[in-house]
N, C-alpha and C positions, 0 to 999 in steps of 0.2 A: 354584827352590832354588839358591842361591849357593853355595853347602859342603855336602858331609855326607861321613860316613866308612860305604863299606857292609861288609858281612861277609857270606862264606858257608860254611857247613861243613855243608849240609844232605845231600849225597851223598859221592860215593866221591871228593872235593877241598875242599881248604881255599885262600879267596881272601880278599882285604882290596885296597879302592880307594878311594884320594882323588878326589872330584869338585869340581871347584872351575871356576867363570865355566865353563861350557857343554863340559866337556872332561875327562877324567882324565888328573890329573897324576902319580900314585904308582898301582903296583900289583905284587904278588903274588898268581902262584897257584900251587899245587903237588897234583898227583894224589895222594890220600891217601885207601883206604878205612877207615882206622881213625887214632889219634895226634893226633887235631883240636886236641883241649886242654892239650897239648903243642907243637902249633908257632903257634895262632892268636894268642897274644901276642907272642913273637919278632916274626911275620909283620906286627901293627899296629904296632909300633917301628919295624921298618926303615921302614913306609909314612910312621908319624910324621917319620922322621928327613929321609927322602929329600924331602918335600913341607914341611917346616917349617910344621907348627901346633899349634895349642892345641886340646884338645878343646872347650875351652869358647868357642873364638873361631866355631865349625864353626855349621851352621843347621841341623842334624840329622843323626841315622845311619839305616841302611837294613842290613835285617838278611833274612836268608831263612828263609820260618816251614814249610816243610815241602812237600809230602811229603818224607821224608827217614828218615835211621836216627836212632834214638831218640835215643842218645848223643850224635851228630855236632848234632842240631837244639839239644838243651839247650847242650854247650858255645857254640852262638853265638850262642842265645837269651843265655842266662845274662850275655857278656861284652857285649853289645851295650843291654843291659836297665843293668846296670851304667853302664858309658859315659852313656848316656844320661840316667839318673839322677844322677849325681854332676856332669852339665855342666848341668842342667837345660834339656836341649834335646829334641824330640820324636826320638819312633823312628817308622821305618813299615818295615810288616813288605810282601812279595814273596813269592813262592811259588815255591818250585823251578820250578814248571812255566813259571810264565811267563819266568823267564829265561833258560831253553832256547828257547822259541817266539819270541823278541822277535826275537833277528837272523834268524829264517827270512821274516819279512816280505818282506825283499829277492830270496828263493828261488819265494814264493807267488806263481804264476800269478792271471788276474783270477780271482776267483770259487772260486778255491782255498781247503781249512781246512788249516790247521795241526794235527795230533797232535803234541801230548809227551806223551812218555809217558815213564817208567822200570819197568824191572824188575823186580816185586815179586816174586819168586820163588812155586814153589807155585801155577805157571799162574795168576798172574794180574800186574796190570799197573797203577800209578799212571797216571792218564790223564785230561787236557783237552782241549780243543778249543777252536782258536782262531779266529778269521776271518784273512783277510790282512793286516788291519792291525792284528792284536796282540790287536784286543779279544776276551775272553775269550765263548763260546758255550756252556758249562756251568761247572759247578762239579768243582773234582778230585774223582777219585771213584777207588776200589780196586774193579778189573773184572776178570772171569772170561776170561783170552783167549779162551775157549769164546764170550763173550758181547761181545765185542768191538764188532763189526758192528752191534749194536744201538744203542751210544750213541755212533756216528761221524755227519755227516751226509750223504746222498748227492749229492756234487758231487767234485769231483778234490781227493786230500788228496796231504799234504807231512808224510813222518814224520819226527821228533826226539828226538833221546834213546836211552840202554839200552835201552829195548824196542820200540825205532823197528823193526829186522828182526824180531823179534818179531809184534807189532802188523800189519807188512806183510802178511807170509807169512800171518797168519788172515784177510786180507782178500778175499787175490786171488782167491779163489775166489768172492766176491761182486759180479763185476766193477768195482770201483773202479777208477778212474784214481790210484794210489797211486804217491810215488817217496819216497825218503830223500832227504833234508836233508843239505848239507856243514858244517853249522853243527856247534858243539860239542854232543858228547853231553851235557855235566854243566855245571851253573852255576858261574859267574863272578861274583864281586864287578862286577868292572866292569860290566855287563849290569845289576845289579842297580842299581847310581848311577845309569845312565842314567835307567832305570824310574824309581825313587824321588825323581830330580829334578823329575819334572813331577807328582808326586802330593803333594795337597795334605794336610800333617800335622797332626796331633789332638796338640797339646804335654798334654794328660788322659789319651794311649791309648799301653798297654805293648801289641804285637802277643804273642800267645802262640801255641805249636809247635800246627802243623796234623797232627794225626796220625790216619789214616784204617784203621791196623792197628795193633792191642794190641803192646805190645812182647813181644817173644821170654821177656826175662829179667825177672823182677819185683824190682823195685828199692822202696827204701825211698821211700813218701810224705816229702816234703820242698819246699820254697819254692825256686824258679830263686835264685840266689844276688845278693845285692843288686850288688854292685859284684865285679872282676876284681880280681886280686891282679897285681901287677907294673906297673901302668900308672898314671899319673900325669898 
């Protein structure tokens, strides 16, 4: 992939990054648990302005579908679904999780798995498992930290993420070889370009929010919104 524009607002931060010839050229990101849909346009302007391009010049966007807070996942579902629409270029959707576990590669001993996890509150815990080299070993899943230890697998792991000390601390009582990750807790647009540049795009497939716990507040049934307002 030569171009795409990624976006993330699926946790407690909002990012946007140009990927362009093997490299990111524009990027923003700012810690935000709440205000996504609010600053996420701002945030692709500056990136448009600083990197000078067209969306429709781009070879796709790259957007993060979830686990995540309900709200935070629709505002960058919603903008990035749009974009991708109105340029008629594919989207491909990334998972929160994997773009926490991608830069601990470099952290993973031989034969080491990667946990990301994040903090689902209410003891429990958004959680995959990686190999060393990225590739994914289950499917995310919403776990009991009571239940932890059953869907890790027994070899030396490498935790990431909000609920990386979490996750830890119910281990070590099961003798793992466990350590924390210096990598970022929460996703990055950027992280996300990388990912999405070397995965091959479906210009047929809109990615939709991965959501593995009911929302808190019951919101009206409604259609992700076709296009963004202020972007052009």
């Amino acid at each position: 992939m030569t171009s795409l524009l990624a976006i993330d607002t699926g946790q407690a931060a909002c990012s946007v990054a140009l990927w362009r010839d093997g490299s990111v050229v524009a990027h923003r990101w700012a810690p935000m648990p709440k205000g996504h849909a609010e600053s996420l346009v701002p945030m692709i302007k500056e990136v448009q302005a600083e990197a000078e391009f067209a969306f429709e010049d781009l070879d796709a966007f790259a957007v993060t579908v979830g686990p995540g807070t309900f709200t935070g996942l629709r505002v960058g579902l919603a903008t990035a679904r749009g974009l991708a629409v109105a340029a008629s270029k594919p989207l491909i959707g990334v998972t929160t999780l994997e773009a926490i576990a991608w830069p601990v590669r470099q952290e993973a001993k031989d034969g080491a798995a990667i946990v990301a996890t994040f903090d689902a509150r209410r003891n429990e815990t958004y959680l995959q498992c990686f190999a060393a080299d990225g590739t994914g070993m289950m499917d995310a899943a919403l776990v009991s930290l009571d239940d932890v230890a059953a869907h890790v697998p027994d070899r030396p792991l490498i935790c990431v993420g909000t609920g990386a000390a979490l996750v830890r601390d119910r281990l070590t009582s099961h003798a793992h070889d466990i350590g924390l990750a210096s990598a970022a807790a929460l996703p990055d647009a950027r992280i996300v370009a990388e990912i999405a540049a070397d995965r091959p795009a479906d210009p047929e497939s809109l990615p939709g929010p991965l959501y593995l716990r009911a929302p808190d507040a019951k919101l009206p049934i409604k259609p992700l919104a076709a296009s963004p307002s202020g972007l052009s």
